[in-house]
C-alpha positions in Angstrom: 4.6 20.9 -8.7 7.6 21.7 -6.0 10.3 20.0 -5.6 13.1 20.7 -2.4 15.1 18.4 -0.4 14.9 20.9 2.3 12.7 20.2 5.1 12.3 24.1 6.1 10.8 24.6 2.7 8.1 21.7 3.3 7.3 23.4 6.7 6.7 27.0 5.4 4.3 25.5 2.7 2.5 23.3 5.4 1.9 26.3 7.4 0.4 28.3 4.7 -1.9 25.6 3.6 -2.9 24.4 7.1 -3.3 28.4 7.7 -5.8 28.4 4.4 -7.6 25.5 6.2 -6.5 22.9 3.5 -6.0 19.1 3.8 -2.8 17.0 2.9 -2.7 14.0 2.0 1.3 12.1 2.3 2.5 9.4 0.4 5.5 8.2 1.8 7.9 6.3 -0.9 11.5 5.3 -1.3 11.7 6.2 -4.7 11.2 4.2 -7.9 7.3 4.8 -8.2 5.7 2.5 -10.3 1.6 1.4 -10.5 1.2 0.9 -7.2 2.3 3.7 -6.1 0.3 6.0 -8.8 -2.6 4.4 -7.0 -1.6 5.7 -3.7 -1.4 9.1 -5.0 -4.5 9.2 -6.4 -6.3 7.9 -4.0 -4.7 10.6 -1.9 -5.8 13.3 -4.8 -9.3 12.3 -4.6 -9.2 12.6 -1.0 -7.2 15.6 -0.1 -6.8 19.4 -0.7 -2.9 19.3 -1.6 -0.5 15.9 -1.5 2.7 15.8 -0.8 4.9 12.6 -2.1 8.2 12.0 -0.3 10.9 10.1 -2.3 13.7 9.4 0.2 15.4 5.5 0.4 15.7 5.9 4.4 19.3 4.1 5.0 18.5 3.4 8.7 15.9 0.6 7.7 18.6 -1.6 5.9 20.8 -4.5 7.5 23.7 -4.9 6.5 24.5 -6.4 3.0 21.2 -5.6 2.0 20.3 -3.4 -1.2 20.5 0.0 0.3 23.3 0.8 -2.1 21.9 -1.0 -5.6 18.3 0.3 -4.6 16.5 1.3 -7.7 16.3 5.6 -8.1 15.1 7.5 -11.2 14.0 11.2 -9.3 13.5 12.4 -13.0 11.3 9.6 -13.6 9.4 9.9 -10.4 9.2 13.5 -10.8 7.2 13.3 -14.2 5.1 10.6 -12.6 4.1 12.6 -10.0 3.7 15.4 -12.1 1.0 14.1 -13.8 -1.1 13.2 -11.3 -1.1 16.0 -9.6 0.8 16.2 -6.6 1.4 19.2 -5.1 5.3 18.8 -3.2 7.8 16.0 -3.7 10.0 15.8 -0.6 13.4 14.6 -2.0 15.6 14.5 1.3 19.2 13.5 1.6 20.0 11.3 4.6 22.1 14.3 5.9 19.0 16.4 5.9 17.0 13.6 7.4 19.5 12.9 10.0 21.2 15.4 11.6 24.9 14.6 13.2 24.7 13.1 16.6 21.2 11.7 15.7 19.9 9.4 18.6 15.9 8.8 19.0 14.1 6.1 17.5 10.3 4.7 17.0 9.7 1.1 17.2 6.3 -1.3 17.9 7.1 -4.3 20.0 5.8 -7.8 19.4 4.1 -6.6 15.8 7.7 -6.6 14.5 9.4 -9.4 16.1 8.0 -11.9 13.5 7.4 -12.8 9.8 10.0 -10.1 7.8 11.4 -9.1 11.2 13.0 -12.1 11.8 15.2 -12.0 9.1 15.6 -8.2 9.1 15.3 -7.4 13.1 16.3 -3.4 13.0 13.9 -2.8 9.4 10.8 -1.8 11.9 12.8 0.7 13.5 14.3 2.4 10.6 10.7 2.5 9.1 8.4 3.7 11.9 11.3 6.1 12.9 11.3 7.7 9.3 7.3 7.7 8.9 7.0 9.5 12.2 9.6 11.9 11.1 7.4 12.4 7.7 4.2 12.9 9.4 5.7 15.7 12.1 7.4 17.3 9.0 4.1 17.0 6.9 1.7 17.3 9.3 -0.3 15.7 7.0 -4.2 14.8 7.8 -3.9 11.3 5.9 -0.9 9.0 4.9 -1.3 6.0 2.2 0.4 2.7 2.5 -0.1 -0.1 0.0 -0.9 -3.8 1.4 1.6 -5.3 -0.2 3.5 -4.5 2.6 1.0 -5.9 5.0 3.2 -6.3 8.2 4.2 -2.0 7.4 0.4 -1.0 7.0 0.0 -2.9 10.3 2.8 -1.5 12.1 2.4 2.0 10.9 -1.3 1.7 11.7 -0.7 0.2 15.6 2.4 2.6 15.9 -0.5 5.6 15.2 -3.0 4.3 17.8 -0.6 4.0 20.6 1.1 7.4 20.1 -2.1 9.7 19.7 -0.8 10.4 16.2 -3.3 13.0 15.0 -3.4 11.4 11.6 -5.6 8.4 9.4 -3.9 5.9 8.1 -4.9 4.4 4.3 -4.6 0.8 3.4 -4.5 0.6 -0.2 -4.9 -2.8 -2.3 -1.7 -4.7 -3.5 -1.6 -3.7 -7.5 -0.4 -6.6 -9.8 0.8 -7.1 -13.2 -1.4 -8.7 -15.7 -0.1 -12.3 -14.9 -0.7 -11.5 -10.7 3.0 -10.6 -9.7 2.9 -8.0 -7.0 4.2 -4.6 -8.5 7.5 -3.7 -6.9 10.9 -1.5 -7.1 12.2 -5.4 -6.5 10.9 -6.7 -9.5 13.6 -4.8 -11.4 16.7 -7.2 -10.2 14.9 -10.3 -11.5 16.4 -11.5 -15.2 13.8 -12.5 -17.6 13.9 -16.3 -16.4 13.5 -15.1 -12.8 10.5 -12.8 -13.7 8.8 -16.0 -14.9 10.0 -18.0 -11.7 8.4 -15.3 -9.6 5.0 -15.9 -10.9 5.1 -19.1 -8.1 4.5 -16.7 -5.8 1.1 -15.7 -6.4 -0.1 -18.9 -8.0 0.5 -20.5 -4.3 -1.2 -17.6 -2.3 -3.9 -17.8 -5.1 -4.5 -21.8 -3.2 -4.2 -21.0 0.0 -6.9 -18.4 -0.5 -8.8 -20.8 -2.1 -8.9 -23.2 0.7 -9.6 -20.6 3.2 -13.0 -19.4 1.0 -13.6 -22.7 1.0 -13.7 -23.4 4.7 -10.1 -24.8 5.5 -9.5 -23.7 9.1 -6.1 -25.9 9.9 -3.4 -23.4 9.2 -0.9 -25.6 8.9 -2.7 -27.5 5.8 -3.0 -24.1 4.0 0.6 -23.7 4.5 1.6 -26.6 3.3 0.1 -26.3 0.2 1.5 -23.5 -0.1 4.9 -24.1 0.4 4.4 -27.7 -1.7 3.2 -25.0 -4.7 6.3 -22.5 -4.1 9.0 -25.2 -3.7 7.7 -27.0 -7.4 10.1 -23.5 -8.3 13.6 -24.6 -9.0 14.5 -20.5 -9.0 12.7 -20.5 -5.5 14.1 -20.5 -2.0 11.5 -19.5 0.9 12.2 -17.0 3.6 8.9 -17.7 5.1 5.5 -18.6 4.9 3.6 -17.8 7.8 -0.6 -17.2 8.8 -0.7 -14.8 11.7 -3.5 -13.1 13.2 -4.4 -9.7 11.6 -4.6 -7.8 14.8 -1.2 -8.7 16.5 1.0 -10.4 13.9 1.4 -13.6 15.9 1.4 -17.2 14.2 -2.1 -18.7 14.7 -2.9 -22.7 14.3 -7.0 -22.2 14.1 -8.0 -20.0 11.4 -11.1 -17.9 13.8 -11.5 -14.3 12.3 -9.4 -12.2 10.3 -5.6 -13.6 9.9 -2.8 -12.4 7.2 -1.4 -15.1 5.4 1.8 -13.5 4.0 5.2 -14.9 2.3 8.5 -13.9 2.1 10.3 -15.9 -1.0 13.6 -15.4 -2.6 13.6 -15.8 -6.2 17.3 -15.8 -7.2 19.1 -13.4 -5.0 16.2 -11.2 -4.9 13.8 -11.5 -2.0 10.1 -10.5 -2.9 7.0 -10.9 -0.4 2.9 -10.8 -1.3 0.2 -11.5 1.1 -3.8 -12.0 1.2 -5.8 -10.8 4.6 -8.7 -13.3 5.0 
């Protein structure tokens, strides 16, 4: 496996491979890998030629007095993880490399990001479609692989692609979870052992509003309810938001008719996790 921080180096291998008519698969990462990303990567494995992992925490998608600072990194770690299941390049930038001085253009999709998580983080979208399509010009990669987890992302990323020709697919993989249901995240790191057991609200509640939804609930605002009845039984918990929204353009729906999102954003402690179910 290569390593390099240098995007010229990335380049010259992308043009040798694309020149021996080979397919790349990109997962793009901040770091930290844990489950769910090893499931990205191999699902990129199985489906590509050579895969390229990029491990770069992109500073411009952080507010201020957010984590960009206390972030979770362990390149060593990822490294071996990566490693060992075969990836071909790990694109380790610094944001130096990634942003040049005097660095002005930037990607963002309207309307998809003005609600749930970009309400409460309004430049994240930006930073995050801005740094994807950087990855994707830079990889030139045939596929990219994005976990659910980060529902409103895969939808962004996915719009973001159809609106700008982007001559690349875009992967939705399934949220991974711990044996107990919590949603694997770098996140789940800052939570104390108390907290880790406080955390486990948030599934339990999405695990009833999926229920009612199977079971033919259509009155969003009754599945929400029980949801937030279930979350707020946490004395750990304080919600950010719990919101159904229409799968297509993100926007808060009262009827459930066709497919919606039904995603939270809860802090548990200090530290804010989110999980989601598409219906």
């Amino acid at each position: 496996m290569i390593r390099t921080e240098f995007i010229a180096d990335v380049k010259k291998l992308v043009r040798e491979w694309k020149s021996a008519g080979l397919s790349i698969g990109l997962v793009p990462t901040m770091g930290y890998l844990h489950e769910g990303h090893a499931s990205l990567i191999k699902k990129a494995r199985e489906e590509n030629d050579r895969v390229i992992v990029s491990d770069f925490v992109n500073p411009i998608q952080f507010g201020v007095g957010e984590d960009l600072e206390s972030y979770p990194r362990d390149f060593e770690a990822d490294c071996n993880l990566c490693e060992s299941l075969g990836v071909d390049l790990i694109f380790h930038p610094s944001p130096e490399e990634m942003y040049l001085p005097g660095f002005h253009s930037h990607v963002g999709v309207d309307t998809l990001s003005t609600n749930l998580c970009g309400k409460s983080r309004p430049i994240h979208f930006n930073g995050v479609c801005t740094v994807v399509t950087k990855l994707f010009n830079i990889s030139e990669a045939d596929r990219a692989y994005f976990g659910q987890k980060d529902a409103q992302q895969l939808c962004i990323v996915k719009r973001m692609v159809r609106d700008l020709n982007m001559n690349i697919s875009i992967i939705g993989c399934p949220i991974i979870r711990e044996d107990d249901g919590l949603a694997k995240s770098s996140r789940n790191t800052y939570l104390n052992a108390e907290e880790r057991q406080a955390a486990l609200i948030l599934h339990k509640a999405l695990t009833k509003g999926e229920e009612l939804v199977k079971s033919g609930e259509t009155d969003a605002s009754k599945i929400k309810q029980a949801i937030t009845d279930i979350i707020n039984t946490e004395p750990l918990a304080k919600i950010d938001y719990v919101e159904i929204v229409d799968a297509s353009e993100l926007q808060a729906v009262e009827t459930i008719n066709g497919e919606i999102l039904c995603a939270i954003a809860v802090y548990i402690g200090k530290t804010r996790l989110i999980d989601n179910f598409f219906a």
